[in-house]
C-alpha positions in Angstrom: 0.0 0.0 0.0 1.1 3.5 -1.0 2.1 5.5 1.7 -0.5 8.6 2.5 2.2 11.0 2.5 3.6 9.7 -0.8 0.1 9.7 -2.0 -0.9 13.3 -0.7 2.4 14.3 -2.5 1.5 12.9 -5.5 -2.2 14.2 -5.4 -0.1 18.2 -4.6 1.9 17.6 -7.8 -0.7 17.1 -10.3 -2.8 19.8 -8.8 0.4 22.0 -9.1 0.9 20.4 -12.8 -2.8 21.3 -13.9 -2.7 24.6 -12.4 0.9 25.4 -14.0 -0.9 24.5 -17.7 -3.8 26.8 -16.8 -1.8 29.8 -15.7 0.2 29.0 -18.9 -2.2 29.0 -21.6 -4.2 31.7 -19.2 -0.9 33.9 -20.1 -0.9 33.1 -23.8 -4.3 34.4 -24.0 -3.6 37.5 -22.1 -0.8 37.9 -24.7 -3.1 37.2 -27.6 -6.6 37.6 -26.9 -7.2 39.6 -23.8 -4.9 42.3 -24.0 -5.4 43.5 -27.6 -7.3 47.1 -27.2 -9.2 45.9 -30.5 -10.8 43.1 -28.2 -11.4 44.9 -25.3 -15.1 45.7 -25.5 -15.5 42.1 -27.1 -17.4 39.0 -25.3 -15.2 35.9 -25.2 -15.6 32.4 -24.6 -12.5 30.2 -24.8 -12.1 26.2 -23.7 -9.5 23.3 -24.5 -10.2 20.1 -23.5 -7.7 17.0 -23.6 -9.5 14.0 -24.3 -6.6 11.7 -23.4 -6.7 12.7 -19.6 -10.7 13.6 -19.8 -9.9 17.0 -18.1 -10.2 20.8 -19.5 -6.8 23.0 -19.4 -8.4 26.0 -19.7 -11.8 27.8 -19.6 -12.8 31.5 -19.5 -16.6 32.1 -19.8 -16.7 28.4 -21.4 -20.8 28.3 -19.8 -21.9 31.4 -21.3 -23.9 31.8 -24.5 -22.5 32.9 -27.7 -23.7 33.9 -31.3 -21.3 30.7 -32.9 -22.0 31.7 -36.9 -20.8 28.7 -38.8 -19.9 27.1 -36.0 -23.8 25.9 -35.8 -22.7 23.4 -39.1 -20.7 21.6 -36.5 -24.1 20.1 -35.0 -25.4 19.5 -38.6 -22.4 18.0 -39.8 -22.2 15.8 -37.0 -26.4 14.9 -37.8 -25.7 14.5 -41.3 -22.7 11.5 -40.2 -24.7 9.8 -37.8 -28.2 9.0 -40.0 -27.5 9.8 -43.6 -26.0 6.7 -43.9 -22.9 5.8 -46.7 -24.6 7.9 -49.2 -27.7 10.5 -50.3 -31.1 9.1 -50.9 -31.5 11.9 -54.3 -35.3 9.8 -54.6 -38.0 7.8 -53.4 -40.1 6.0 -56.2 -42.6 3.6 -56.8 -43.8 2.3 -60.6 -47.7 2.2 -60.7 -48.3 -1.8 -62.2 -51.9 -0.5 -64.0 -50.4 2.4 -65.6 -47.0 2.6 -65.7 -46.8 6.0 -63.8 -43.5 6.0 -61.5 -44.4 7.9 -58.4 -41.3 10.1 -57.1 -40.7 11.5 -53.9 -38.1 13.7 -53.3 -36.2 14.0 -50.3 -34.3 17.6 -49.9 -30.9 16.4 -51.7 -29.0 19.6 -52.8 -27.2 18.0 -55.2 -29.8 17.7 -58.5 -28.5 19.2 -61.5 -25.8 21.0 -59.0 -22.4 22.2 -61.2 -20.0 20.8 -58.3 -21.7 17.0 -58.7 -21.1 16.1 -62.3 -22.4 13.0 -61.9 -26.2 12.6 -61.5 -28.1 9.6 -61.0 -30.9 11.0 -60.8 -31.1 12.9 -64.0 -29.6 9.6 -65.6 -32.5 7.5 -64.2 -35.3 9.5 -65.6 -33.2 10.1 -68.7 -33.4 6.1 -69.0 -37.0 6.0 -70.1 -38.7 9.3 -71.0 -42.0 6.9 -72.3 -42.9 6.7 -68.7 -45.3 9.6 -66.8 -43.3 10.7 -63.6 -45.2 12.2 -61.0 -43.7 14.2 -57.9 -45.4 13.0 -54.9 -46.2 15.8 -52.2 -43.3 15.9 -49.4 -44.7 17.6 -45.9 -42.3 20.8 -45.8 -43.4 22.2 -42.7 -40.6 24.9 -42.5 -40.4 28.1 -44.8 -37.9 29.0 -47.4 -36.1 31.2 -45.5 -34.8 30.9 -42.1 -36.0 32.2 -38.9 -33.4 35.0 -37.8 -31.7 35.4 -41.1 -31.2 38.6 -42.7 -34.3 38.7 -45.2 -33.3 41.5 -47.2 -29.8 39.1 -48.0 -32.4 37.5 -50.5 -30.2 37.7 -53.7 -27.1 36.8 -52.0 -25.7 33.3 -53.2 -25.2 32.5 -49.3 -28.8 33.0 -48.8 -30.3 30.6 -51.3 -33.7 29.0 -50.2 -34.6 26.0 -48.6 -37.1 23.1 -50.3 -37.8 19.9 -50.6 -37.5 19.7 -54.4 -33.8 21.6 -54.6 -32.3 22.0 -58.1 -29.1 23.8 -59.4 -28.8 24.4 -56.1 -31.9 26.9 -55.6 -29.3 29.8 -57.9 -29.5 31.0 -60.8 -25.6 30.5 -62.0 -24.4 33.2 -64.8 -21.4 33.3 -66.7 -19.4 34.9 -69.3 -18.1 31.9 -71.1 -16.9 31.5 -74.9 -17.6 35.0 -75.3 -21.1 34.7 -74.3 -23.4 35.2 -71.4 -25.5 32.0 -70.2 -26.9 31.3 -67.1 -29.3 28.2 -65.5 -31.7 27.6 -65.4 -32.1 28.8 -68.7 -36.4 29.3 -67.7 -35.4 32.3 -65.5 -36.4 35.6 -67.8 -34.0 38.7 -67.6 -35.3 42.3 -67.7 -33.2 45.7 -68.2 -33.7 47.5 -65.0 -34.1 50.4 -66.8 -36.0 49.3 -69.9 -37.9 51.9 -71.5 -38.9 49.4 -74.9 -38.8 45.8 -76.0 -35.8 46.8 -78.0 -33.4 46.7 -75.1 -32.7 43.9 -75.0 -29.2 42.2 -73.6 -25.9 41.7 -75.3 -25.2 38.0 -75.0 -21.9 38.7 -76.5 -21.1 41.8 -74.0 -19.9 41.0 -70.7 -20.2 45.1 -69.5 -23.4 43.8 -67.2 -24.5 43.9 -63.4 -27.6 41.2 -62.4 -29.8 41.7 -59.4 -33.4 40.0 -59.1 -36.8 41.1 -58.5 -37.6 39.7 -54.7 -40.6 38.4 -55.2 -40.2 36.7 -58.5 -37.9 34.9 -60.7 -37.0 37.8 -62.9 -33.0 38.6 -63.6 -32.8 42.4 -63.3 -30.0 43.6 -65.5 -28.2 46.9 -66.4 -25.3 48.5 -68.0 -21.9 48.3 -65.8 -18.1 49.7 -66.2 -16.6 46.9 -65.1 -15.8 43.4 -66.5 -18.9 40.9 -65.8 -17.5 36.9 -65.0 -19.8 34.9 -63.0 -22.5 35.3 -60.4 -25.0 33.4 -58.7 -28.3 34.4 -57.5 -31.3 32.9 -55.4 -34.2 32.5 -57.2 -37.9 31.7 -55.6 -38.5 28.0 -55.2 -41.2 25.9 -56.1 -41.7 22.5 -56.8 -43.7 23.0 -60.5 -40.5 25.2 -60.9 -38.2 21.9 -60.2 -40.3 20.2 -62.4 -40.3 22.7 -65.4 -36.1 22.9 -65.3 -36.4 19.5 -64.7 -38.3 18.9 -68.1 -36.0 21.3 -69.7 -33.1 19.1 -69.0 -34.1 15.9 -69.9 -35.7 16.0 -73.4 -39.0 14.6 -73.6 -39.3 14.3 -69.9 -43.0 13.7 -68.6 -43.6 15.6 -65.3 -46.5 16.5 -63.4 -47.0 17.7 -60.1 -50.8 17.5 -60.4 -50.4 14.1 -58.1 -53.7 15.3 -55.2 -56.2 13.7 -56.6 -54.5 10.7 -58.8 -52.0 9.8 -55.8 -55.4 9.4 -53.9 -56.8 7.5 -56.5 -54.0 4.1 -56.1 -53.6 1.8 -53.5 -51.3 3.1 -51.3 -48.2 1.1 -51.8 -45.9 -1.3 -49.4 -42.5 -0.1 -48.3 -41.5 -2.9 -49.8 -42.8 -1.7 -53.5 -41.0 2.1 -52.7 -37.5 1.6 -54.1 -34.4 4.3 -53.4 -31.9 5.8 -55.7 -28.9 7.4 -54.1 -27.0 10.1 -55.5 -23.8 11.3 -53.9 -21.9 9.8 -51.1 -22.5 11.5 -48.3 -18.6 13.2 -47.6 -18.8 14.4 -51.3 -21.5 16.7 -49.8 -20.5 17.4 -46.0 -16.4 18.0 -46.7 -17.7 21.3 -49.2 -20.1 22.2 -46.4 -17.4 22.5 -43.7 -14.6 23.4 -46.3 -16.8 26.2 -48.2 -19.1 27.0 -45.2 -21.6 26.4 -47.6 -25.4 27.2 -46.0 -27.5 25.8 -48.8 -25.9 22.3 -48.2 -26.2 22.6 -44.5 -29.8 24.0 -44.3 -30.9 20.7 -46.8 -28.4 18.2 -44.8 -30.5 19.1 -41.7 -33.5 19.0 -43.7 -32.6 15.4 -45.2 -32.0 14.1 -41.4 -35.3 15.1 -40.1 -37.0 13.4 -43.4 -35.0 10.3 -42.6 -35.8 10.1 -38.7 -39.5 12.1 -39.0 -41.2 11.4 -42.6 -41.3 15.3 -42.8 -38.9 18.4 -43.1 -39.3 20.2 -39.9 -35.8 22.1 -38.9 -37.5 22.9 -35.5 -38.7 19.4 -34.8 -35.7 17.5 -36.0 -33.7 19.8 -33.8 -35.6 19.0 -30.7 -35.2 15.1 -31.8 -31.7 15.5 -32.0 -31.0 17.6 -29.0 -33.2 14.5 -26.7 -31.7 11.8 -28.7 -27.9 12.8 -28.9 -27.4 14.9 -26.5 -29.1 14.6 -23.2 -25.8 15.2 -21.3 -26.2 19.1 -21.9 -27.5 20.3 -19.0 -27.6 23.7 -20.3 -29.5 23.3 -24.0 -28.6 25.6 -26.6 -31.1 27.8 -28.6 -30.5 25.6 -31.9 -32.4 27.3 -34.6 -31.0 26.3 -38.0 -28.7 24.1 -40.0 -26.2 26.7 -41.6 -26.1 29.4 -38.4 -27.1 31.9 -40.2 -29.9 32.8 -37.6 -29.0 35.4 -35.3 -31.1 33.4 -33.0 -28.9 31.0 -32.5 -27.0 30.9 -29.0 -24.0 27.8 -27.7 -21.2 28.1 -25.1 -18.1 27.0 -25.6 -18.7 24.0 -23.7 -20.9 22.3 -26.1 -18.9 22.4 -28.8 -16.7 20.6 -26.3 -19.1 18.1 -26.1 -20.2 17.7 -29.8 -16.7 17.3 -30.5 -15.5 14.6 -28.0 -18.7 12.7 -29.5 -17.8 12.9 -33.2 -14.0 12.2 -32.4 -15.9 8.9 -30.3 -18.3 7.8 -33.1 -16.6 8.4 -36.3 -12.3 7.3 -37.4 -10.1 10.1 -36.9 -9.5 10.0 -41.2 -13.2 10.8 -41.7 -13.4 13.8 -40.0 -10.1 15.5 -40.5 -11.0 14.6 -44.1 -14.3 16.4 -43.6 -13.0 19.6 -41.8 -10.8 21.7 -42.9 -6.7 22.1 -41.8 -4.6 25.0 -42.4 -4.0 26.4 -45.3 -7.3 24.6 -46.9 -10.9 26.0 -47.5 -11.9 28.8 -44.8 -8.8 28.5 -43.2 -6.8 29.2 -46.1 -5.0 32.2 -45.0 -4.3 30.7 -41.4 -2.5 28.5 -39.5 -0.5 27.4 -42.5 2.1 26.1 -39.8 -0.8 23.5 -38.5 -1.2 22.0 -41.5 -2.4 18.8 -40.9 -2.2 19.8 -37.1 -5.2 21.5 -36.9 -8.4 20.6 -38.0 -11.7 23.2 -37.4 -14.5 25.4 -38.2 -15.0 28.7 -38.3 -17.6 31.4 -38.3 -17.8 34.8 -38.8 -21.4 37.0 -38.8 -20.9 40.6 -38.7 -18.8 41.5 -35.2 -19.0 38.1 -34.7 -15.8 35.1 -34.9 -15.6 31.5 -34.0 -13.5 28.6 -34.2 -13.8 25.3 -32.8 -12.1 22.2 -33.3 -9.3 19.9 -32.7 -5.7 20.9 -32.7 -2.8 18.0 -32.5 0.0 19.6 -30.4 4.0 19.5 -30.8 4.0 16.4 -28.5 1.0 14.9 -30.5 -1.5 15.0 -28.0 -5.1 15.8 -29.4 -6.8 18.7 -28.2 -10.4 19.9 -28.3 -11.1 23.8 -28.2 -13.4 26.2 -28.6 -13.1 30.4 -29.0 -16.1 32.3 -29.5 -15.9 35.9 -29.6 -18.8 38.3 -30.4 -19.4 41.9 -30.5 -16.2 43.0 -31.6 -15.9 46.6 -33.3 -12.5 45.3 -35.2 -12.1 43.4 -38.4 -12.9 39.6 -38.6 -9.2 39.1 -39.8 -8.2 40.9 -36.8 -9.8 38.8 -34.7 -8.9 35.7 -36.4 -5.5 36.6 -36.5 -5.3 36.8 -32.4 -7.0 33.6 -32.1 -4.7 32.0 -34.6 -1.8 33.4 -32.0 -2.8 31.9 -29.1 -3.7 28.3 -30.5 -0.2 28.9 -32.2 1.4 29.1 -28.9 -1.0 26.1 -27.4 0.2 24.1 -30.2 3.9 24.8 -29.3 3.7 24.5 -25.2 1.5 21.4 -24.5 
């Protein structure tokens, strides 16, 4: 037996050891963080956690609630691995035996007829027999286009595209100068000169001298004359799912769509799960590593949309949400105000400690190569202008709203130990390279001291 003075020193040392890391890393964040007059009026939340010894180095403010941005894709992401399965279920369908009619239901994938996703199974399946009718069977979307705290009036941002059941092209209108030419697609929207006094202005397809806005309440391109070279642009357009159907027919020559399926769906016996077969599209990282590299909302929004049609028959953000929070995470005594899939709600609210927590889960459920194949590492996607050192050492999310920064993540220190963090900072009055730059600092110097 172990002496109790021997064990009373032992217990003395590792106190002194864990207070000598805290006071160390507190001092690093002094140096990088705290004591930068650009920061001083800002909220920040900071935590590190080592996994190894099941202990936090460090916290400061880690149980208060912070605006995360992006950070919010974290939760999705983590969804989006744990019931999506291998790969994207692009549609449900069922062939009618009396008349031939293949029923389709589709389930939110953002990938249709999307330029990054070259292949499409979809498109090739109902390219395969144009004889047949195909009729789009009605989804429940019990959410609206548009999220709940987002900036409305962002509508013809390309970060703001629309959520649906029925995505295609990714919900944007995509225009470019190419060969000389201006094109865009869907080739159904209509374009308008802004200032159009007759039908003889019409635009230069050849000219490249443009600027595009739309019309917010309707799928009209909105251009006028501009001074400086046009390239490319992408725009939100309004979302519908007869308007999926129409580019859909436009695609695929000789297509037979309807979405007149009420009173004929009715009409049929309803058929066995056993009858309803599945096509998959994409596999599921080819969709979740440009979410996390790109920050890409549309794909987020319809990842968390695709989760609550696979665990609830219906796309409900709020519901799925409350299902995931009870189901996944029932360790969190304080629950965080989770309003969307992409974070850009201003409504959303998380400390520091539950990314913590999300974190230590994924790194628990999923191999190490998935996820640092999934999130980005310095030097690649929104972390391309940081941490270029880390490469490979550091593997995170950020998010940035206006005054607002976050990263969280895992960082693999100098002695190779695997660290979980998270800095949130909101309501600064600096630049979000500013801020990004300090936080980059003090990980920097956590990277080289433990």
């Amino acid at each position: 037996m172990i002496p109790f003075k021997m064990r009373l020193l032992f217990f003395s040392l590792c106190l002194l050891s864990a207070c000598s890391v805290q006071r160390t890393i507190q001092k690093q964040a002094d140096h990088a963080i705290f004591k930068q007059s650009d920061l001083n009026s800002a909220h920040i939340g900071i935590s590190i956690f080592d996994p190894e010894k099941n202990e936090y180095l460090y916290n400061y403010q880690a149980d208060k609630f912070f605006l995360p941005a992006s950070n919010t894709k974290l939760f999705t992401c983590y969804a989006a691995m744990k019931y999506l399965g291998d790969s994207i279920k692009g549609l449900r369908y069922y062939t009618d035996p009396s008349s031939g009619t293949v029923w389709v239901r589709p389930t939110g994938d953002p990938t249709l007829l999307h330029p990054d996703f070259r292949h499409q199974p979809v498109i090739d399946f109902l390219r395969s027999d144009t004889s047949r009718v195909y009729a789009s069977v009605d989804l429940p979307f019990q959410t609206t286009a548009l999220g709940s705290g987002w900036s409305w009036n962002d509508y013809q941002q390309n970060y703001m595209a629309e959520r649906s059941a029925f995505p295609i092209y990714g919900n944007l209108i995509w225009i470019r100068y190419k060969d000389s030419t201006i094109q865009w697609q869907p080739s159904l929207i209509k374009a308008e000169n802004a200032s159009k006094t007759d039908d003889t202005e019409s635009i230069n397809p050849r000219s490249n001298l443009y600027s595009f806005r739309r019309k917010q309440y309707e799928n009209t391109l909105l251009y006028s004359s501009s001074n400086t070279p046009f390239r490319q642009q992408q725009i939100p357009f309004v979302t519908s799912d007869t308007l999926s159907g129409k580019i859909l027919q436009s695609a695929i020559k000789g297509l037979k769509w309807t979405n007149n399926y009420s009173s004929q769906f009715k009409s049929i016996p309803a058929p066995s799960k056993e009858a309803i077969r599945v096509l998959h599209s994409q596999h599921i990282d080819s969709l979740l590593r440009p979410m996390m590299h790109q920050s890409d909302n549309f794909f987020a929004e319809q990842s968390l949309l695709m989760v609550s049609e696979e665990l609830l028959g219906v796309m409900n953000d709020r519901k799925v949400i409350d299902t995931l929070l009870k189901m996944n995470f029932p360790e969190l005594t304080q629950k965080p105000n989770w309003v969307d899939g992409s974070g850009l709600s201003r409504y959303n609210l998380f400390t520091p400690l539950h990314f913590i927590s999300l974190l230590q889960k994924m790194k628990a459920e999923f191999s190490w190569d998935r996820i640092t194949t999934i999130l980005p590492t310095g030097g690649a996607g929104t972390l391309n202008n940081f941490y270029k050192p880390l490469q490979y050492k550091i593997f995170a999310k950020t998010g940035t709203l206006s005054g607002q920064v976050a990263l969280s993540g895992y960082l693999v220190t100098r002695k190779n130990r695997k660290l979980i963090f998270s800095v949130l900072v909101n309501n600064h009055q600096t630049s979000a390279v500013s801020v990004r730059r300090a936080v980059e600092a003090f990980l920097m110097n956590v990277y080289r001291i433990y």
